[in-house]
N, C-alpha and C positions, 0 to 999 in steps of 0.2 A: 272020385277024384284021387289021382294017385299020385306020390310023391311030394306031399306037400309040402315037404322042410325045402325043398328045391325050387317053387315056387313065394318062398316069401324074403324080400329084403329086408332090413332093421335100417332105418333111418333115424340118424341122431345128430341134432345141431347144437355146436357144444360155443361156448366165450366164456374163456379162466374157467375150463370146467375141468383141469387138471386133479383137482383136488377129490371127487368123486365119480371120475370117467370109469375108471377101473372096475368099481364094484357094481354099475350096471352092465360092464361089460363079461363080466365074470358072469354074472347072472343068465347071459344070453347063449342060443346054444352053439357052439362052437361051429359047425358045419354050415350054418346060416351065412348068406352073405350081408355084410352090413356096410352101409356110406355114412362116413362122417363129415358133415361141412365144419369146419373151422373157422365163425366169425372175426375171430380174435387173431385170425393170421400167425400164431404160435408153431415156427419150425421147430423148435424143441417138442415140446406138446405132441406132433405129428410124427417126428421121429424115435418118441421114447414109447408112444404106440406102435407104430407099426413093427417095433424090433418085440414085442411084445405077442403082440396077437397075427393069428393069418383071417384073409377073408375080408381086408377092411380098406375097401376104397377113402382116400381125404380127398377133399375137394377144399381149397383153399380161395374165397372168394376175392375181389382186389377192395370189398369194403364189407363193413359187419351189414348184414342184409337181415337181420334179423330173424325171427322163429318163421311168421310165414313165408316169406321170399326164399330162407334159407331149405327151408320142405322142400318149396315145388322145387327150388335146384336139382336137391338130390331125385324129387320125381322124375324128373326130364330124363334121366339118365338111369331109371331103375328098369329092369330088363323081366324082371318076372312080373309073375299075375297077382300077387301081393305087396304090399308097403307096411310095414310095422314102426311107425311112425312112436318114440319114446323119448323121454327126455334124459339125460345125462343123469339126474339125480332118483329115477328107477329102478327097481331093480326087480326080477321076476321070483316068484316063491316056488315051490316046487311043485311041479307037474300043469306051471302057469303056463306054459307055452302048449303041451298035450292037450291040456281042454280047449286053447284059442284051436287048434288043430281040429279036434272032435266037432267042434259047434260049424266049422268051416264045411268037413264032411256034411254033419248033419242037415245045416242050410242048403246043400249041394250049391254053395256060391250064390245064394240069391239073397244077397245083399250088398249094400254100399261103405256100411264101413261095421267094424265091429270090435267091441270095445274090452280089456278084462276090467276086473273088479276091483277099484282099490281101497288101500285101506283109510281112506275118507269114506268108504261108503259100507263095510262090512262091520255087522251090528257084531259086538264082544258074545252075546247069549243067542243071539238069530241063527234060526233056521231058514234055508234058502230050500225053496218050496221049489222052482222054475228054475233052471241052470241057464236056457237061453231066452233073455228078456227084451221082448222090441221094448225100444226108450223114443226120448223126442232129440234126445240128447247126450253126449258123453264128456267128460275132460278130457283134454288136449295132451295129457302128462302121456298118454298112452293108447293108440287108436291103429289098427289095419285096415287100410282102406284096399278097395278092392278094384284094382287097376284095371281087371282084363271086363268086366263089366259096366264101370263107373267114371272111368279115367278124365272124363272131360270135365266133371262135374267137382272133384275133388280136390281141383287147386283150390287155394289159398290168397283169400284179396289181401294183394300186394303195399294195397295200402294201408293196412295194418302191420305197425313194427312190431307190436309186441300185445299182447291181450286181447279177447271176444274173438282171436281169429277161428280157435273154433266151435264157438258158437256162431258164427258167421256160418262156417260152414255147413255143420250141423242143419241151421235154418234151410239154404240151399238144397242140402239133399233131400231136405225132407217136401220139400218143395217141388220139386223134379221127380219126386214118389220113389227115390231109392229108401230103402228100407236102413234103419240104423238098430244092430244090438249090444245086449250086456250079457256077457259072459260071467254067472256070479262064481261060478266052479272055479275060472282063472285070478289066482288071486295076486297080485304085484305090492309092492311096497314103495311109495311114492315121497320120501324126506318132506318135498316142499319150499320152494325158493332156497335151494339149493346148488341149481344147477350154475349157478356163478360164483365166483366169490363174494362174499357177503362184504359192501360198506356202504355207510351214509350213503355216497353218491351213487351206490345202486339203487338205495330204496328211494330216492329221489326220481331216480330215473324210472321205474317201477310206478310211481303214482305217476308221476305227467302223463307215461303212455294209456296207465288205466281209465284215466280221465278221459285225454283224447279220444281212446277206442270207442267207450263207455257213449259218450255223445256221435261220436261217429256213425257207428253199430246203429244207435235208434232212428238217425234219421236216414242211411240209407233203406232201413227195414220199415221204416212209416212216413215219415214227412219233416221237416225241421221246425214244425212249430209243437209237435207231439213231441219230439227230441226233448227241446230246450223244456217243454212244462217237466219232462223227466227228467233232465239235470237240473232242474231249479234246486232241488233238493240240497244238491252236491254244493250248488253257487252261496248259495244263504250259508250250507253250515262251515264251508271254508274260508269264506270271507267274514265269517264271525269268530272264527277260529283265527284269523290273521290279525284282526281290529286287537283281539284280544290279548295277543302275542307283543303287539308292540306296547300295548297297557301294564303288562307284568313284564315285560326288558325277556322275553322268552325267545332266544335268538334263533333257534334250534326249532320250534315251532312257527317261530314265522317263517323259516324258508320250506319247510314242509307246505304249510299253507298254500305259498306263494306259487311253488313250481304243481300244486293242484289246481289251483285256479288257469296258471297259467295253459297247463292240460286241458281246461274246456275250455277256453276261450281261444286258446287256438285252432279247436276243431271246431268249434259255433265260427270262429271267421274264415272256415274253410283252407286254412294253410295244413301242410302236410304234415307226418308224422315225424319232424325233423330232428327230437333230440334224441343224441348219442352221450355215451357216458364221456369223452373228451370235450362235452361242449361243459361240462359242471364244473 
């Protein structure tokens, strides 16, 4: 397989990711084509990049579409046989993009998505015995899917705004017998709920969608009465966690509570993934 830097796009879906756009994009290699979707609708933001960097389509949605809707956009419109799919608050280590390269040769393309290593999962004293590891599974912070073999299989349900989307996915490929790897050679550095600016009404937003997905996720993949016995868990300890917030005047805690609860209960009574950080 020849010229493969010319075969792969970098897909990043950034909202208020100003503040650490830069140093995953530094990280990436220059010659690479990359699309940015811009949830956040940020004309600054888009202009103080592109006077910056070459190489970088924006795509400015007319509403925040979130992590998975915001992918397949940029898929719809990705033009090579790869997608490198990374989040805003990544960033690659060195000789991280070489090895995703090598294991790409090596598989000669016979797989569906493939994943590097992050450091959530590289042991401080371990030795990596197997450079390319078929898994069942990878995080979402950082995945190349592999378009010219997989393409149909690899969007992202829409109805997921934000979390399990890919684990959703994941499930599907593996499903349909495309093959998923880990790359432990490629190694990336992933911050971590980073990729927006950090406030209350993020981490707010952040659990309702968890919740939602969370319930969503099990009963699309099993049935809704398997779902709900597996969120019972969630229900009992947030709703004890809410009782107990208005007993000790904990204001700050009960609305955490509140918008968790409210997150499975709105995906147990089948309404959509609706909240956006202007509704808080």
């Amino acid at each position: 397989m020849k010229n493969i830097d010319n075969q792969i796009t970098f897909l990043i879906v950034t909202y208020k990711s100003e503040h650490i756009i830069e140093k995953c994009l530094n990280s990436l290699p220059r010659q690479s084509k990359k699309i940015i979707v811009e949830n956040s609708r940020d004309n600054n933001f888009i202009k103080n990049l592109r006077s910056k960097y070459k190489n970088i389509k924006f795509v400015k949605p007319r509403k925040n579409l979130g992590y998975g809707k915001g992918n397949n956009l940029a898929l719809e419109i990705t033009k090579t046989h790869f997608a490198y799919i990374i989040n805003p608050d990544v960033e690659l280590r060195k000789n991280s993009f070489l090895q995703m390269k090598k294991a790409i040769k090596n598989l000669n393309g016979n797989f569906a998505i493939l994943a590097p290593n992050t450091n959530y999962n590289i042991k401080k004293n371990g030795q990596i015995k197997k450079n390319i590891e078929k898994v069942e599974q990878v995080l979402g912070s950082a995945m190349l899917l592999n378009l010219k073999n997989y393409k149909k299989y690899l969007y992202f349900d829409e109805n997921i705004f934000l979390f399990m989307e890919e684990v959703d996915l994941c499930k599907r490929v593996n499903t349909s017998l495309g093959k998923i790897y880990k790359v432990n050679k490629s190694h990336i550095y992933h911050q971590g709920k980073q990729s927006t600016n950090y406030s209350n009404r993020v981490e707010l937003l952040r659990n309702w969608h968890y919740m939602w997905s969370y319930f969503y996720y099990n009963k699309k993949h099993t049935n809704f009465l398997l779902a709900f016995i597996k969120s019972l868990k969630f229900i009992l300890r947030h709703s004890g966690d809410l009782f107990l917030s208005i007993l000790i005047l904990n204001k700050k805690k009960f609305i955490m509570s509140y918008y968790r609860i409210s997150g499975i209960f709105n995906s147990i009574f089948g309404r959509r993934s609706h909240l956006r950080l202007e509704d808080i």
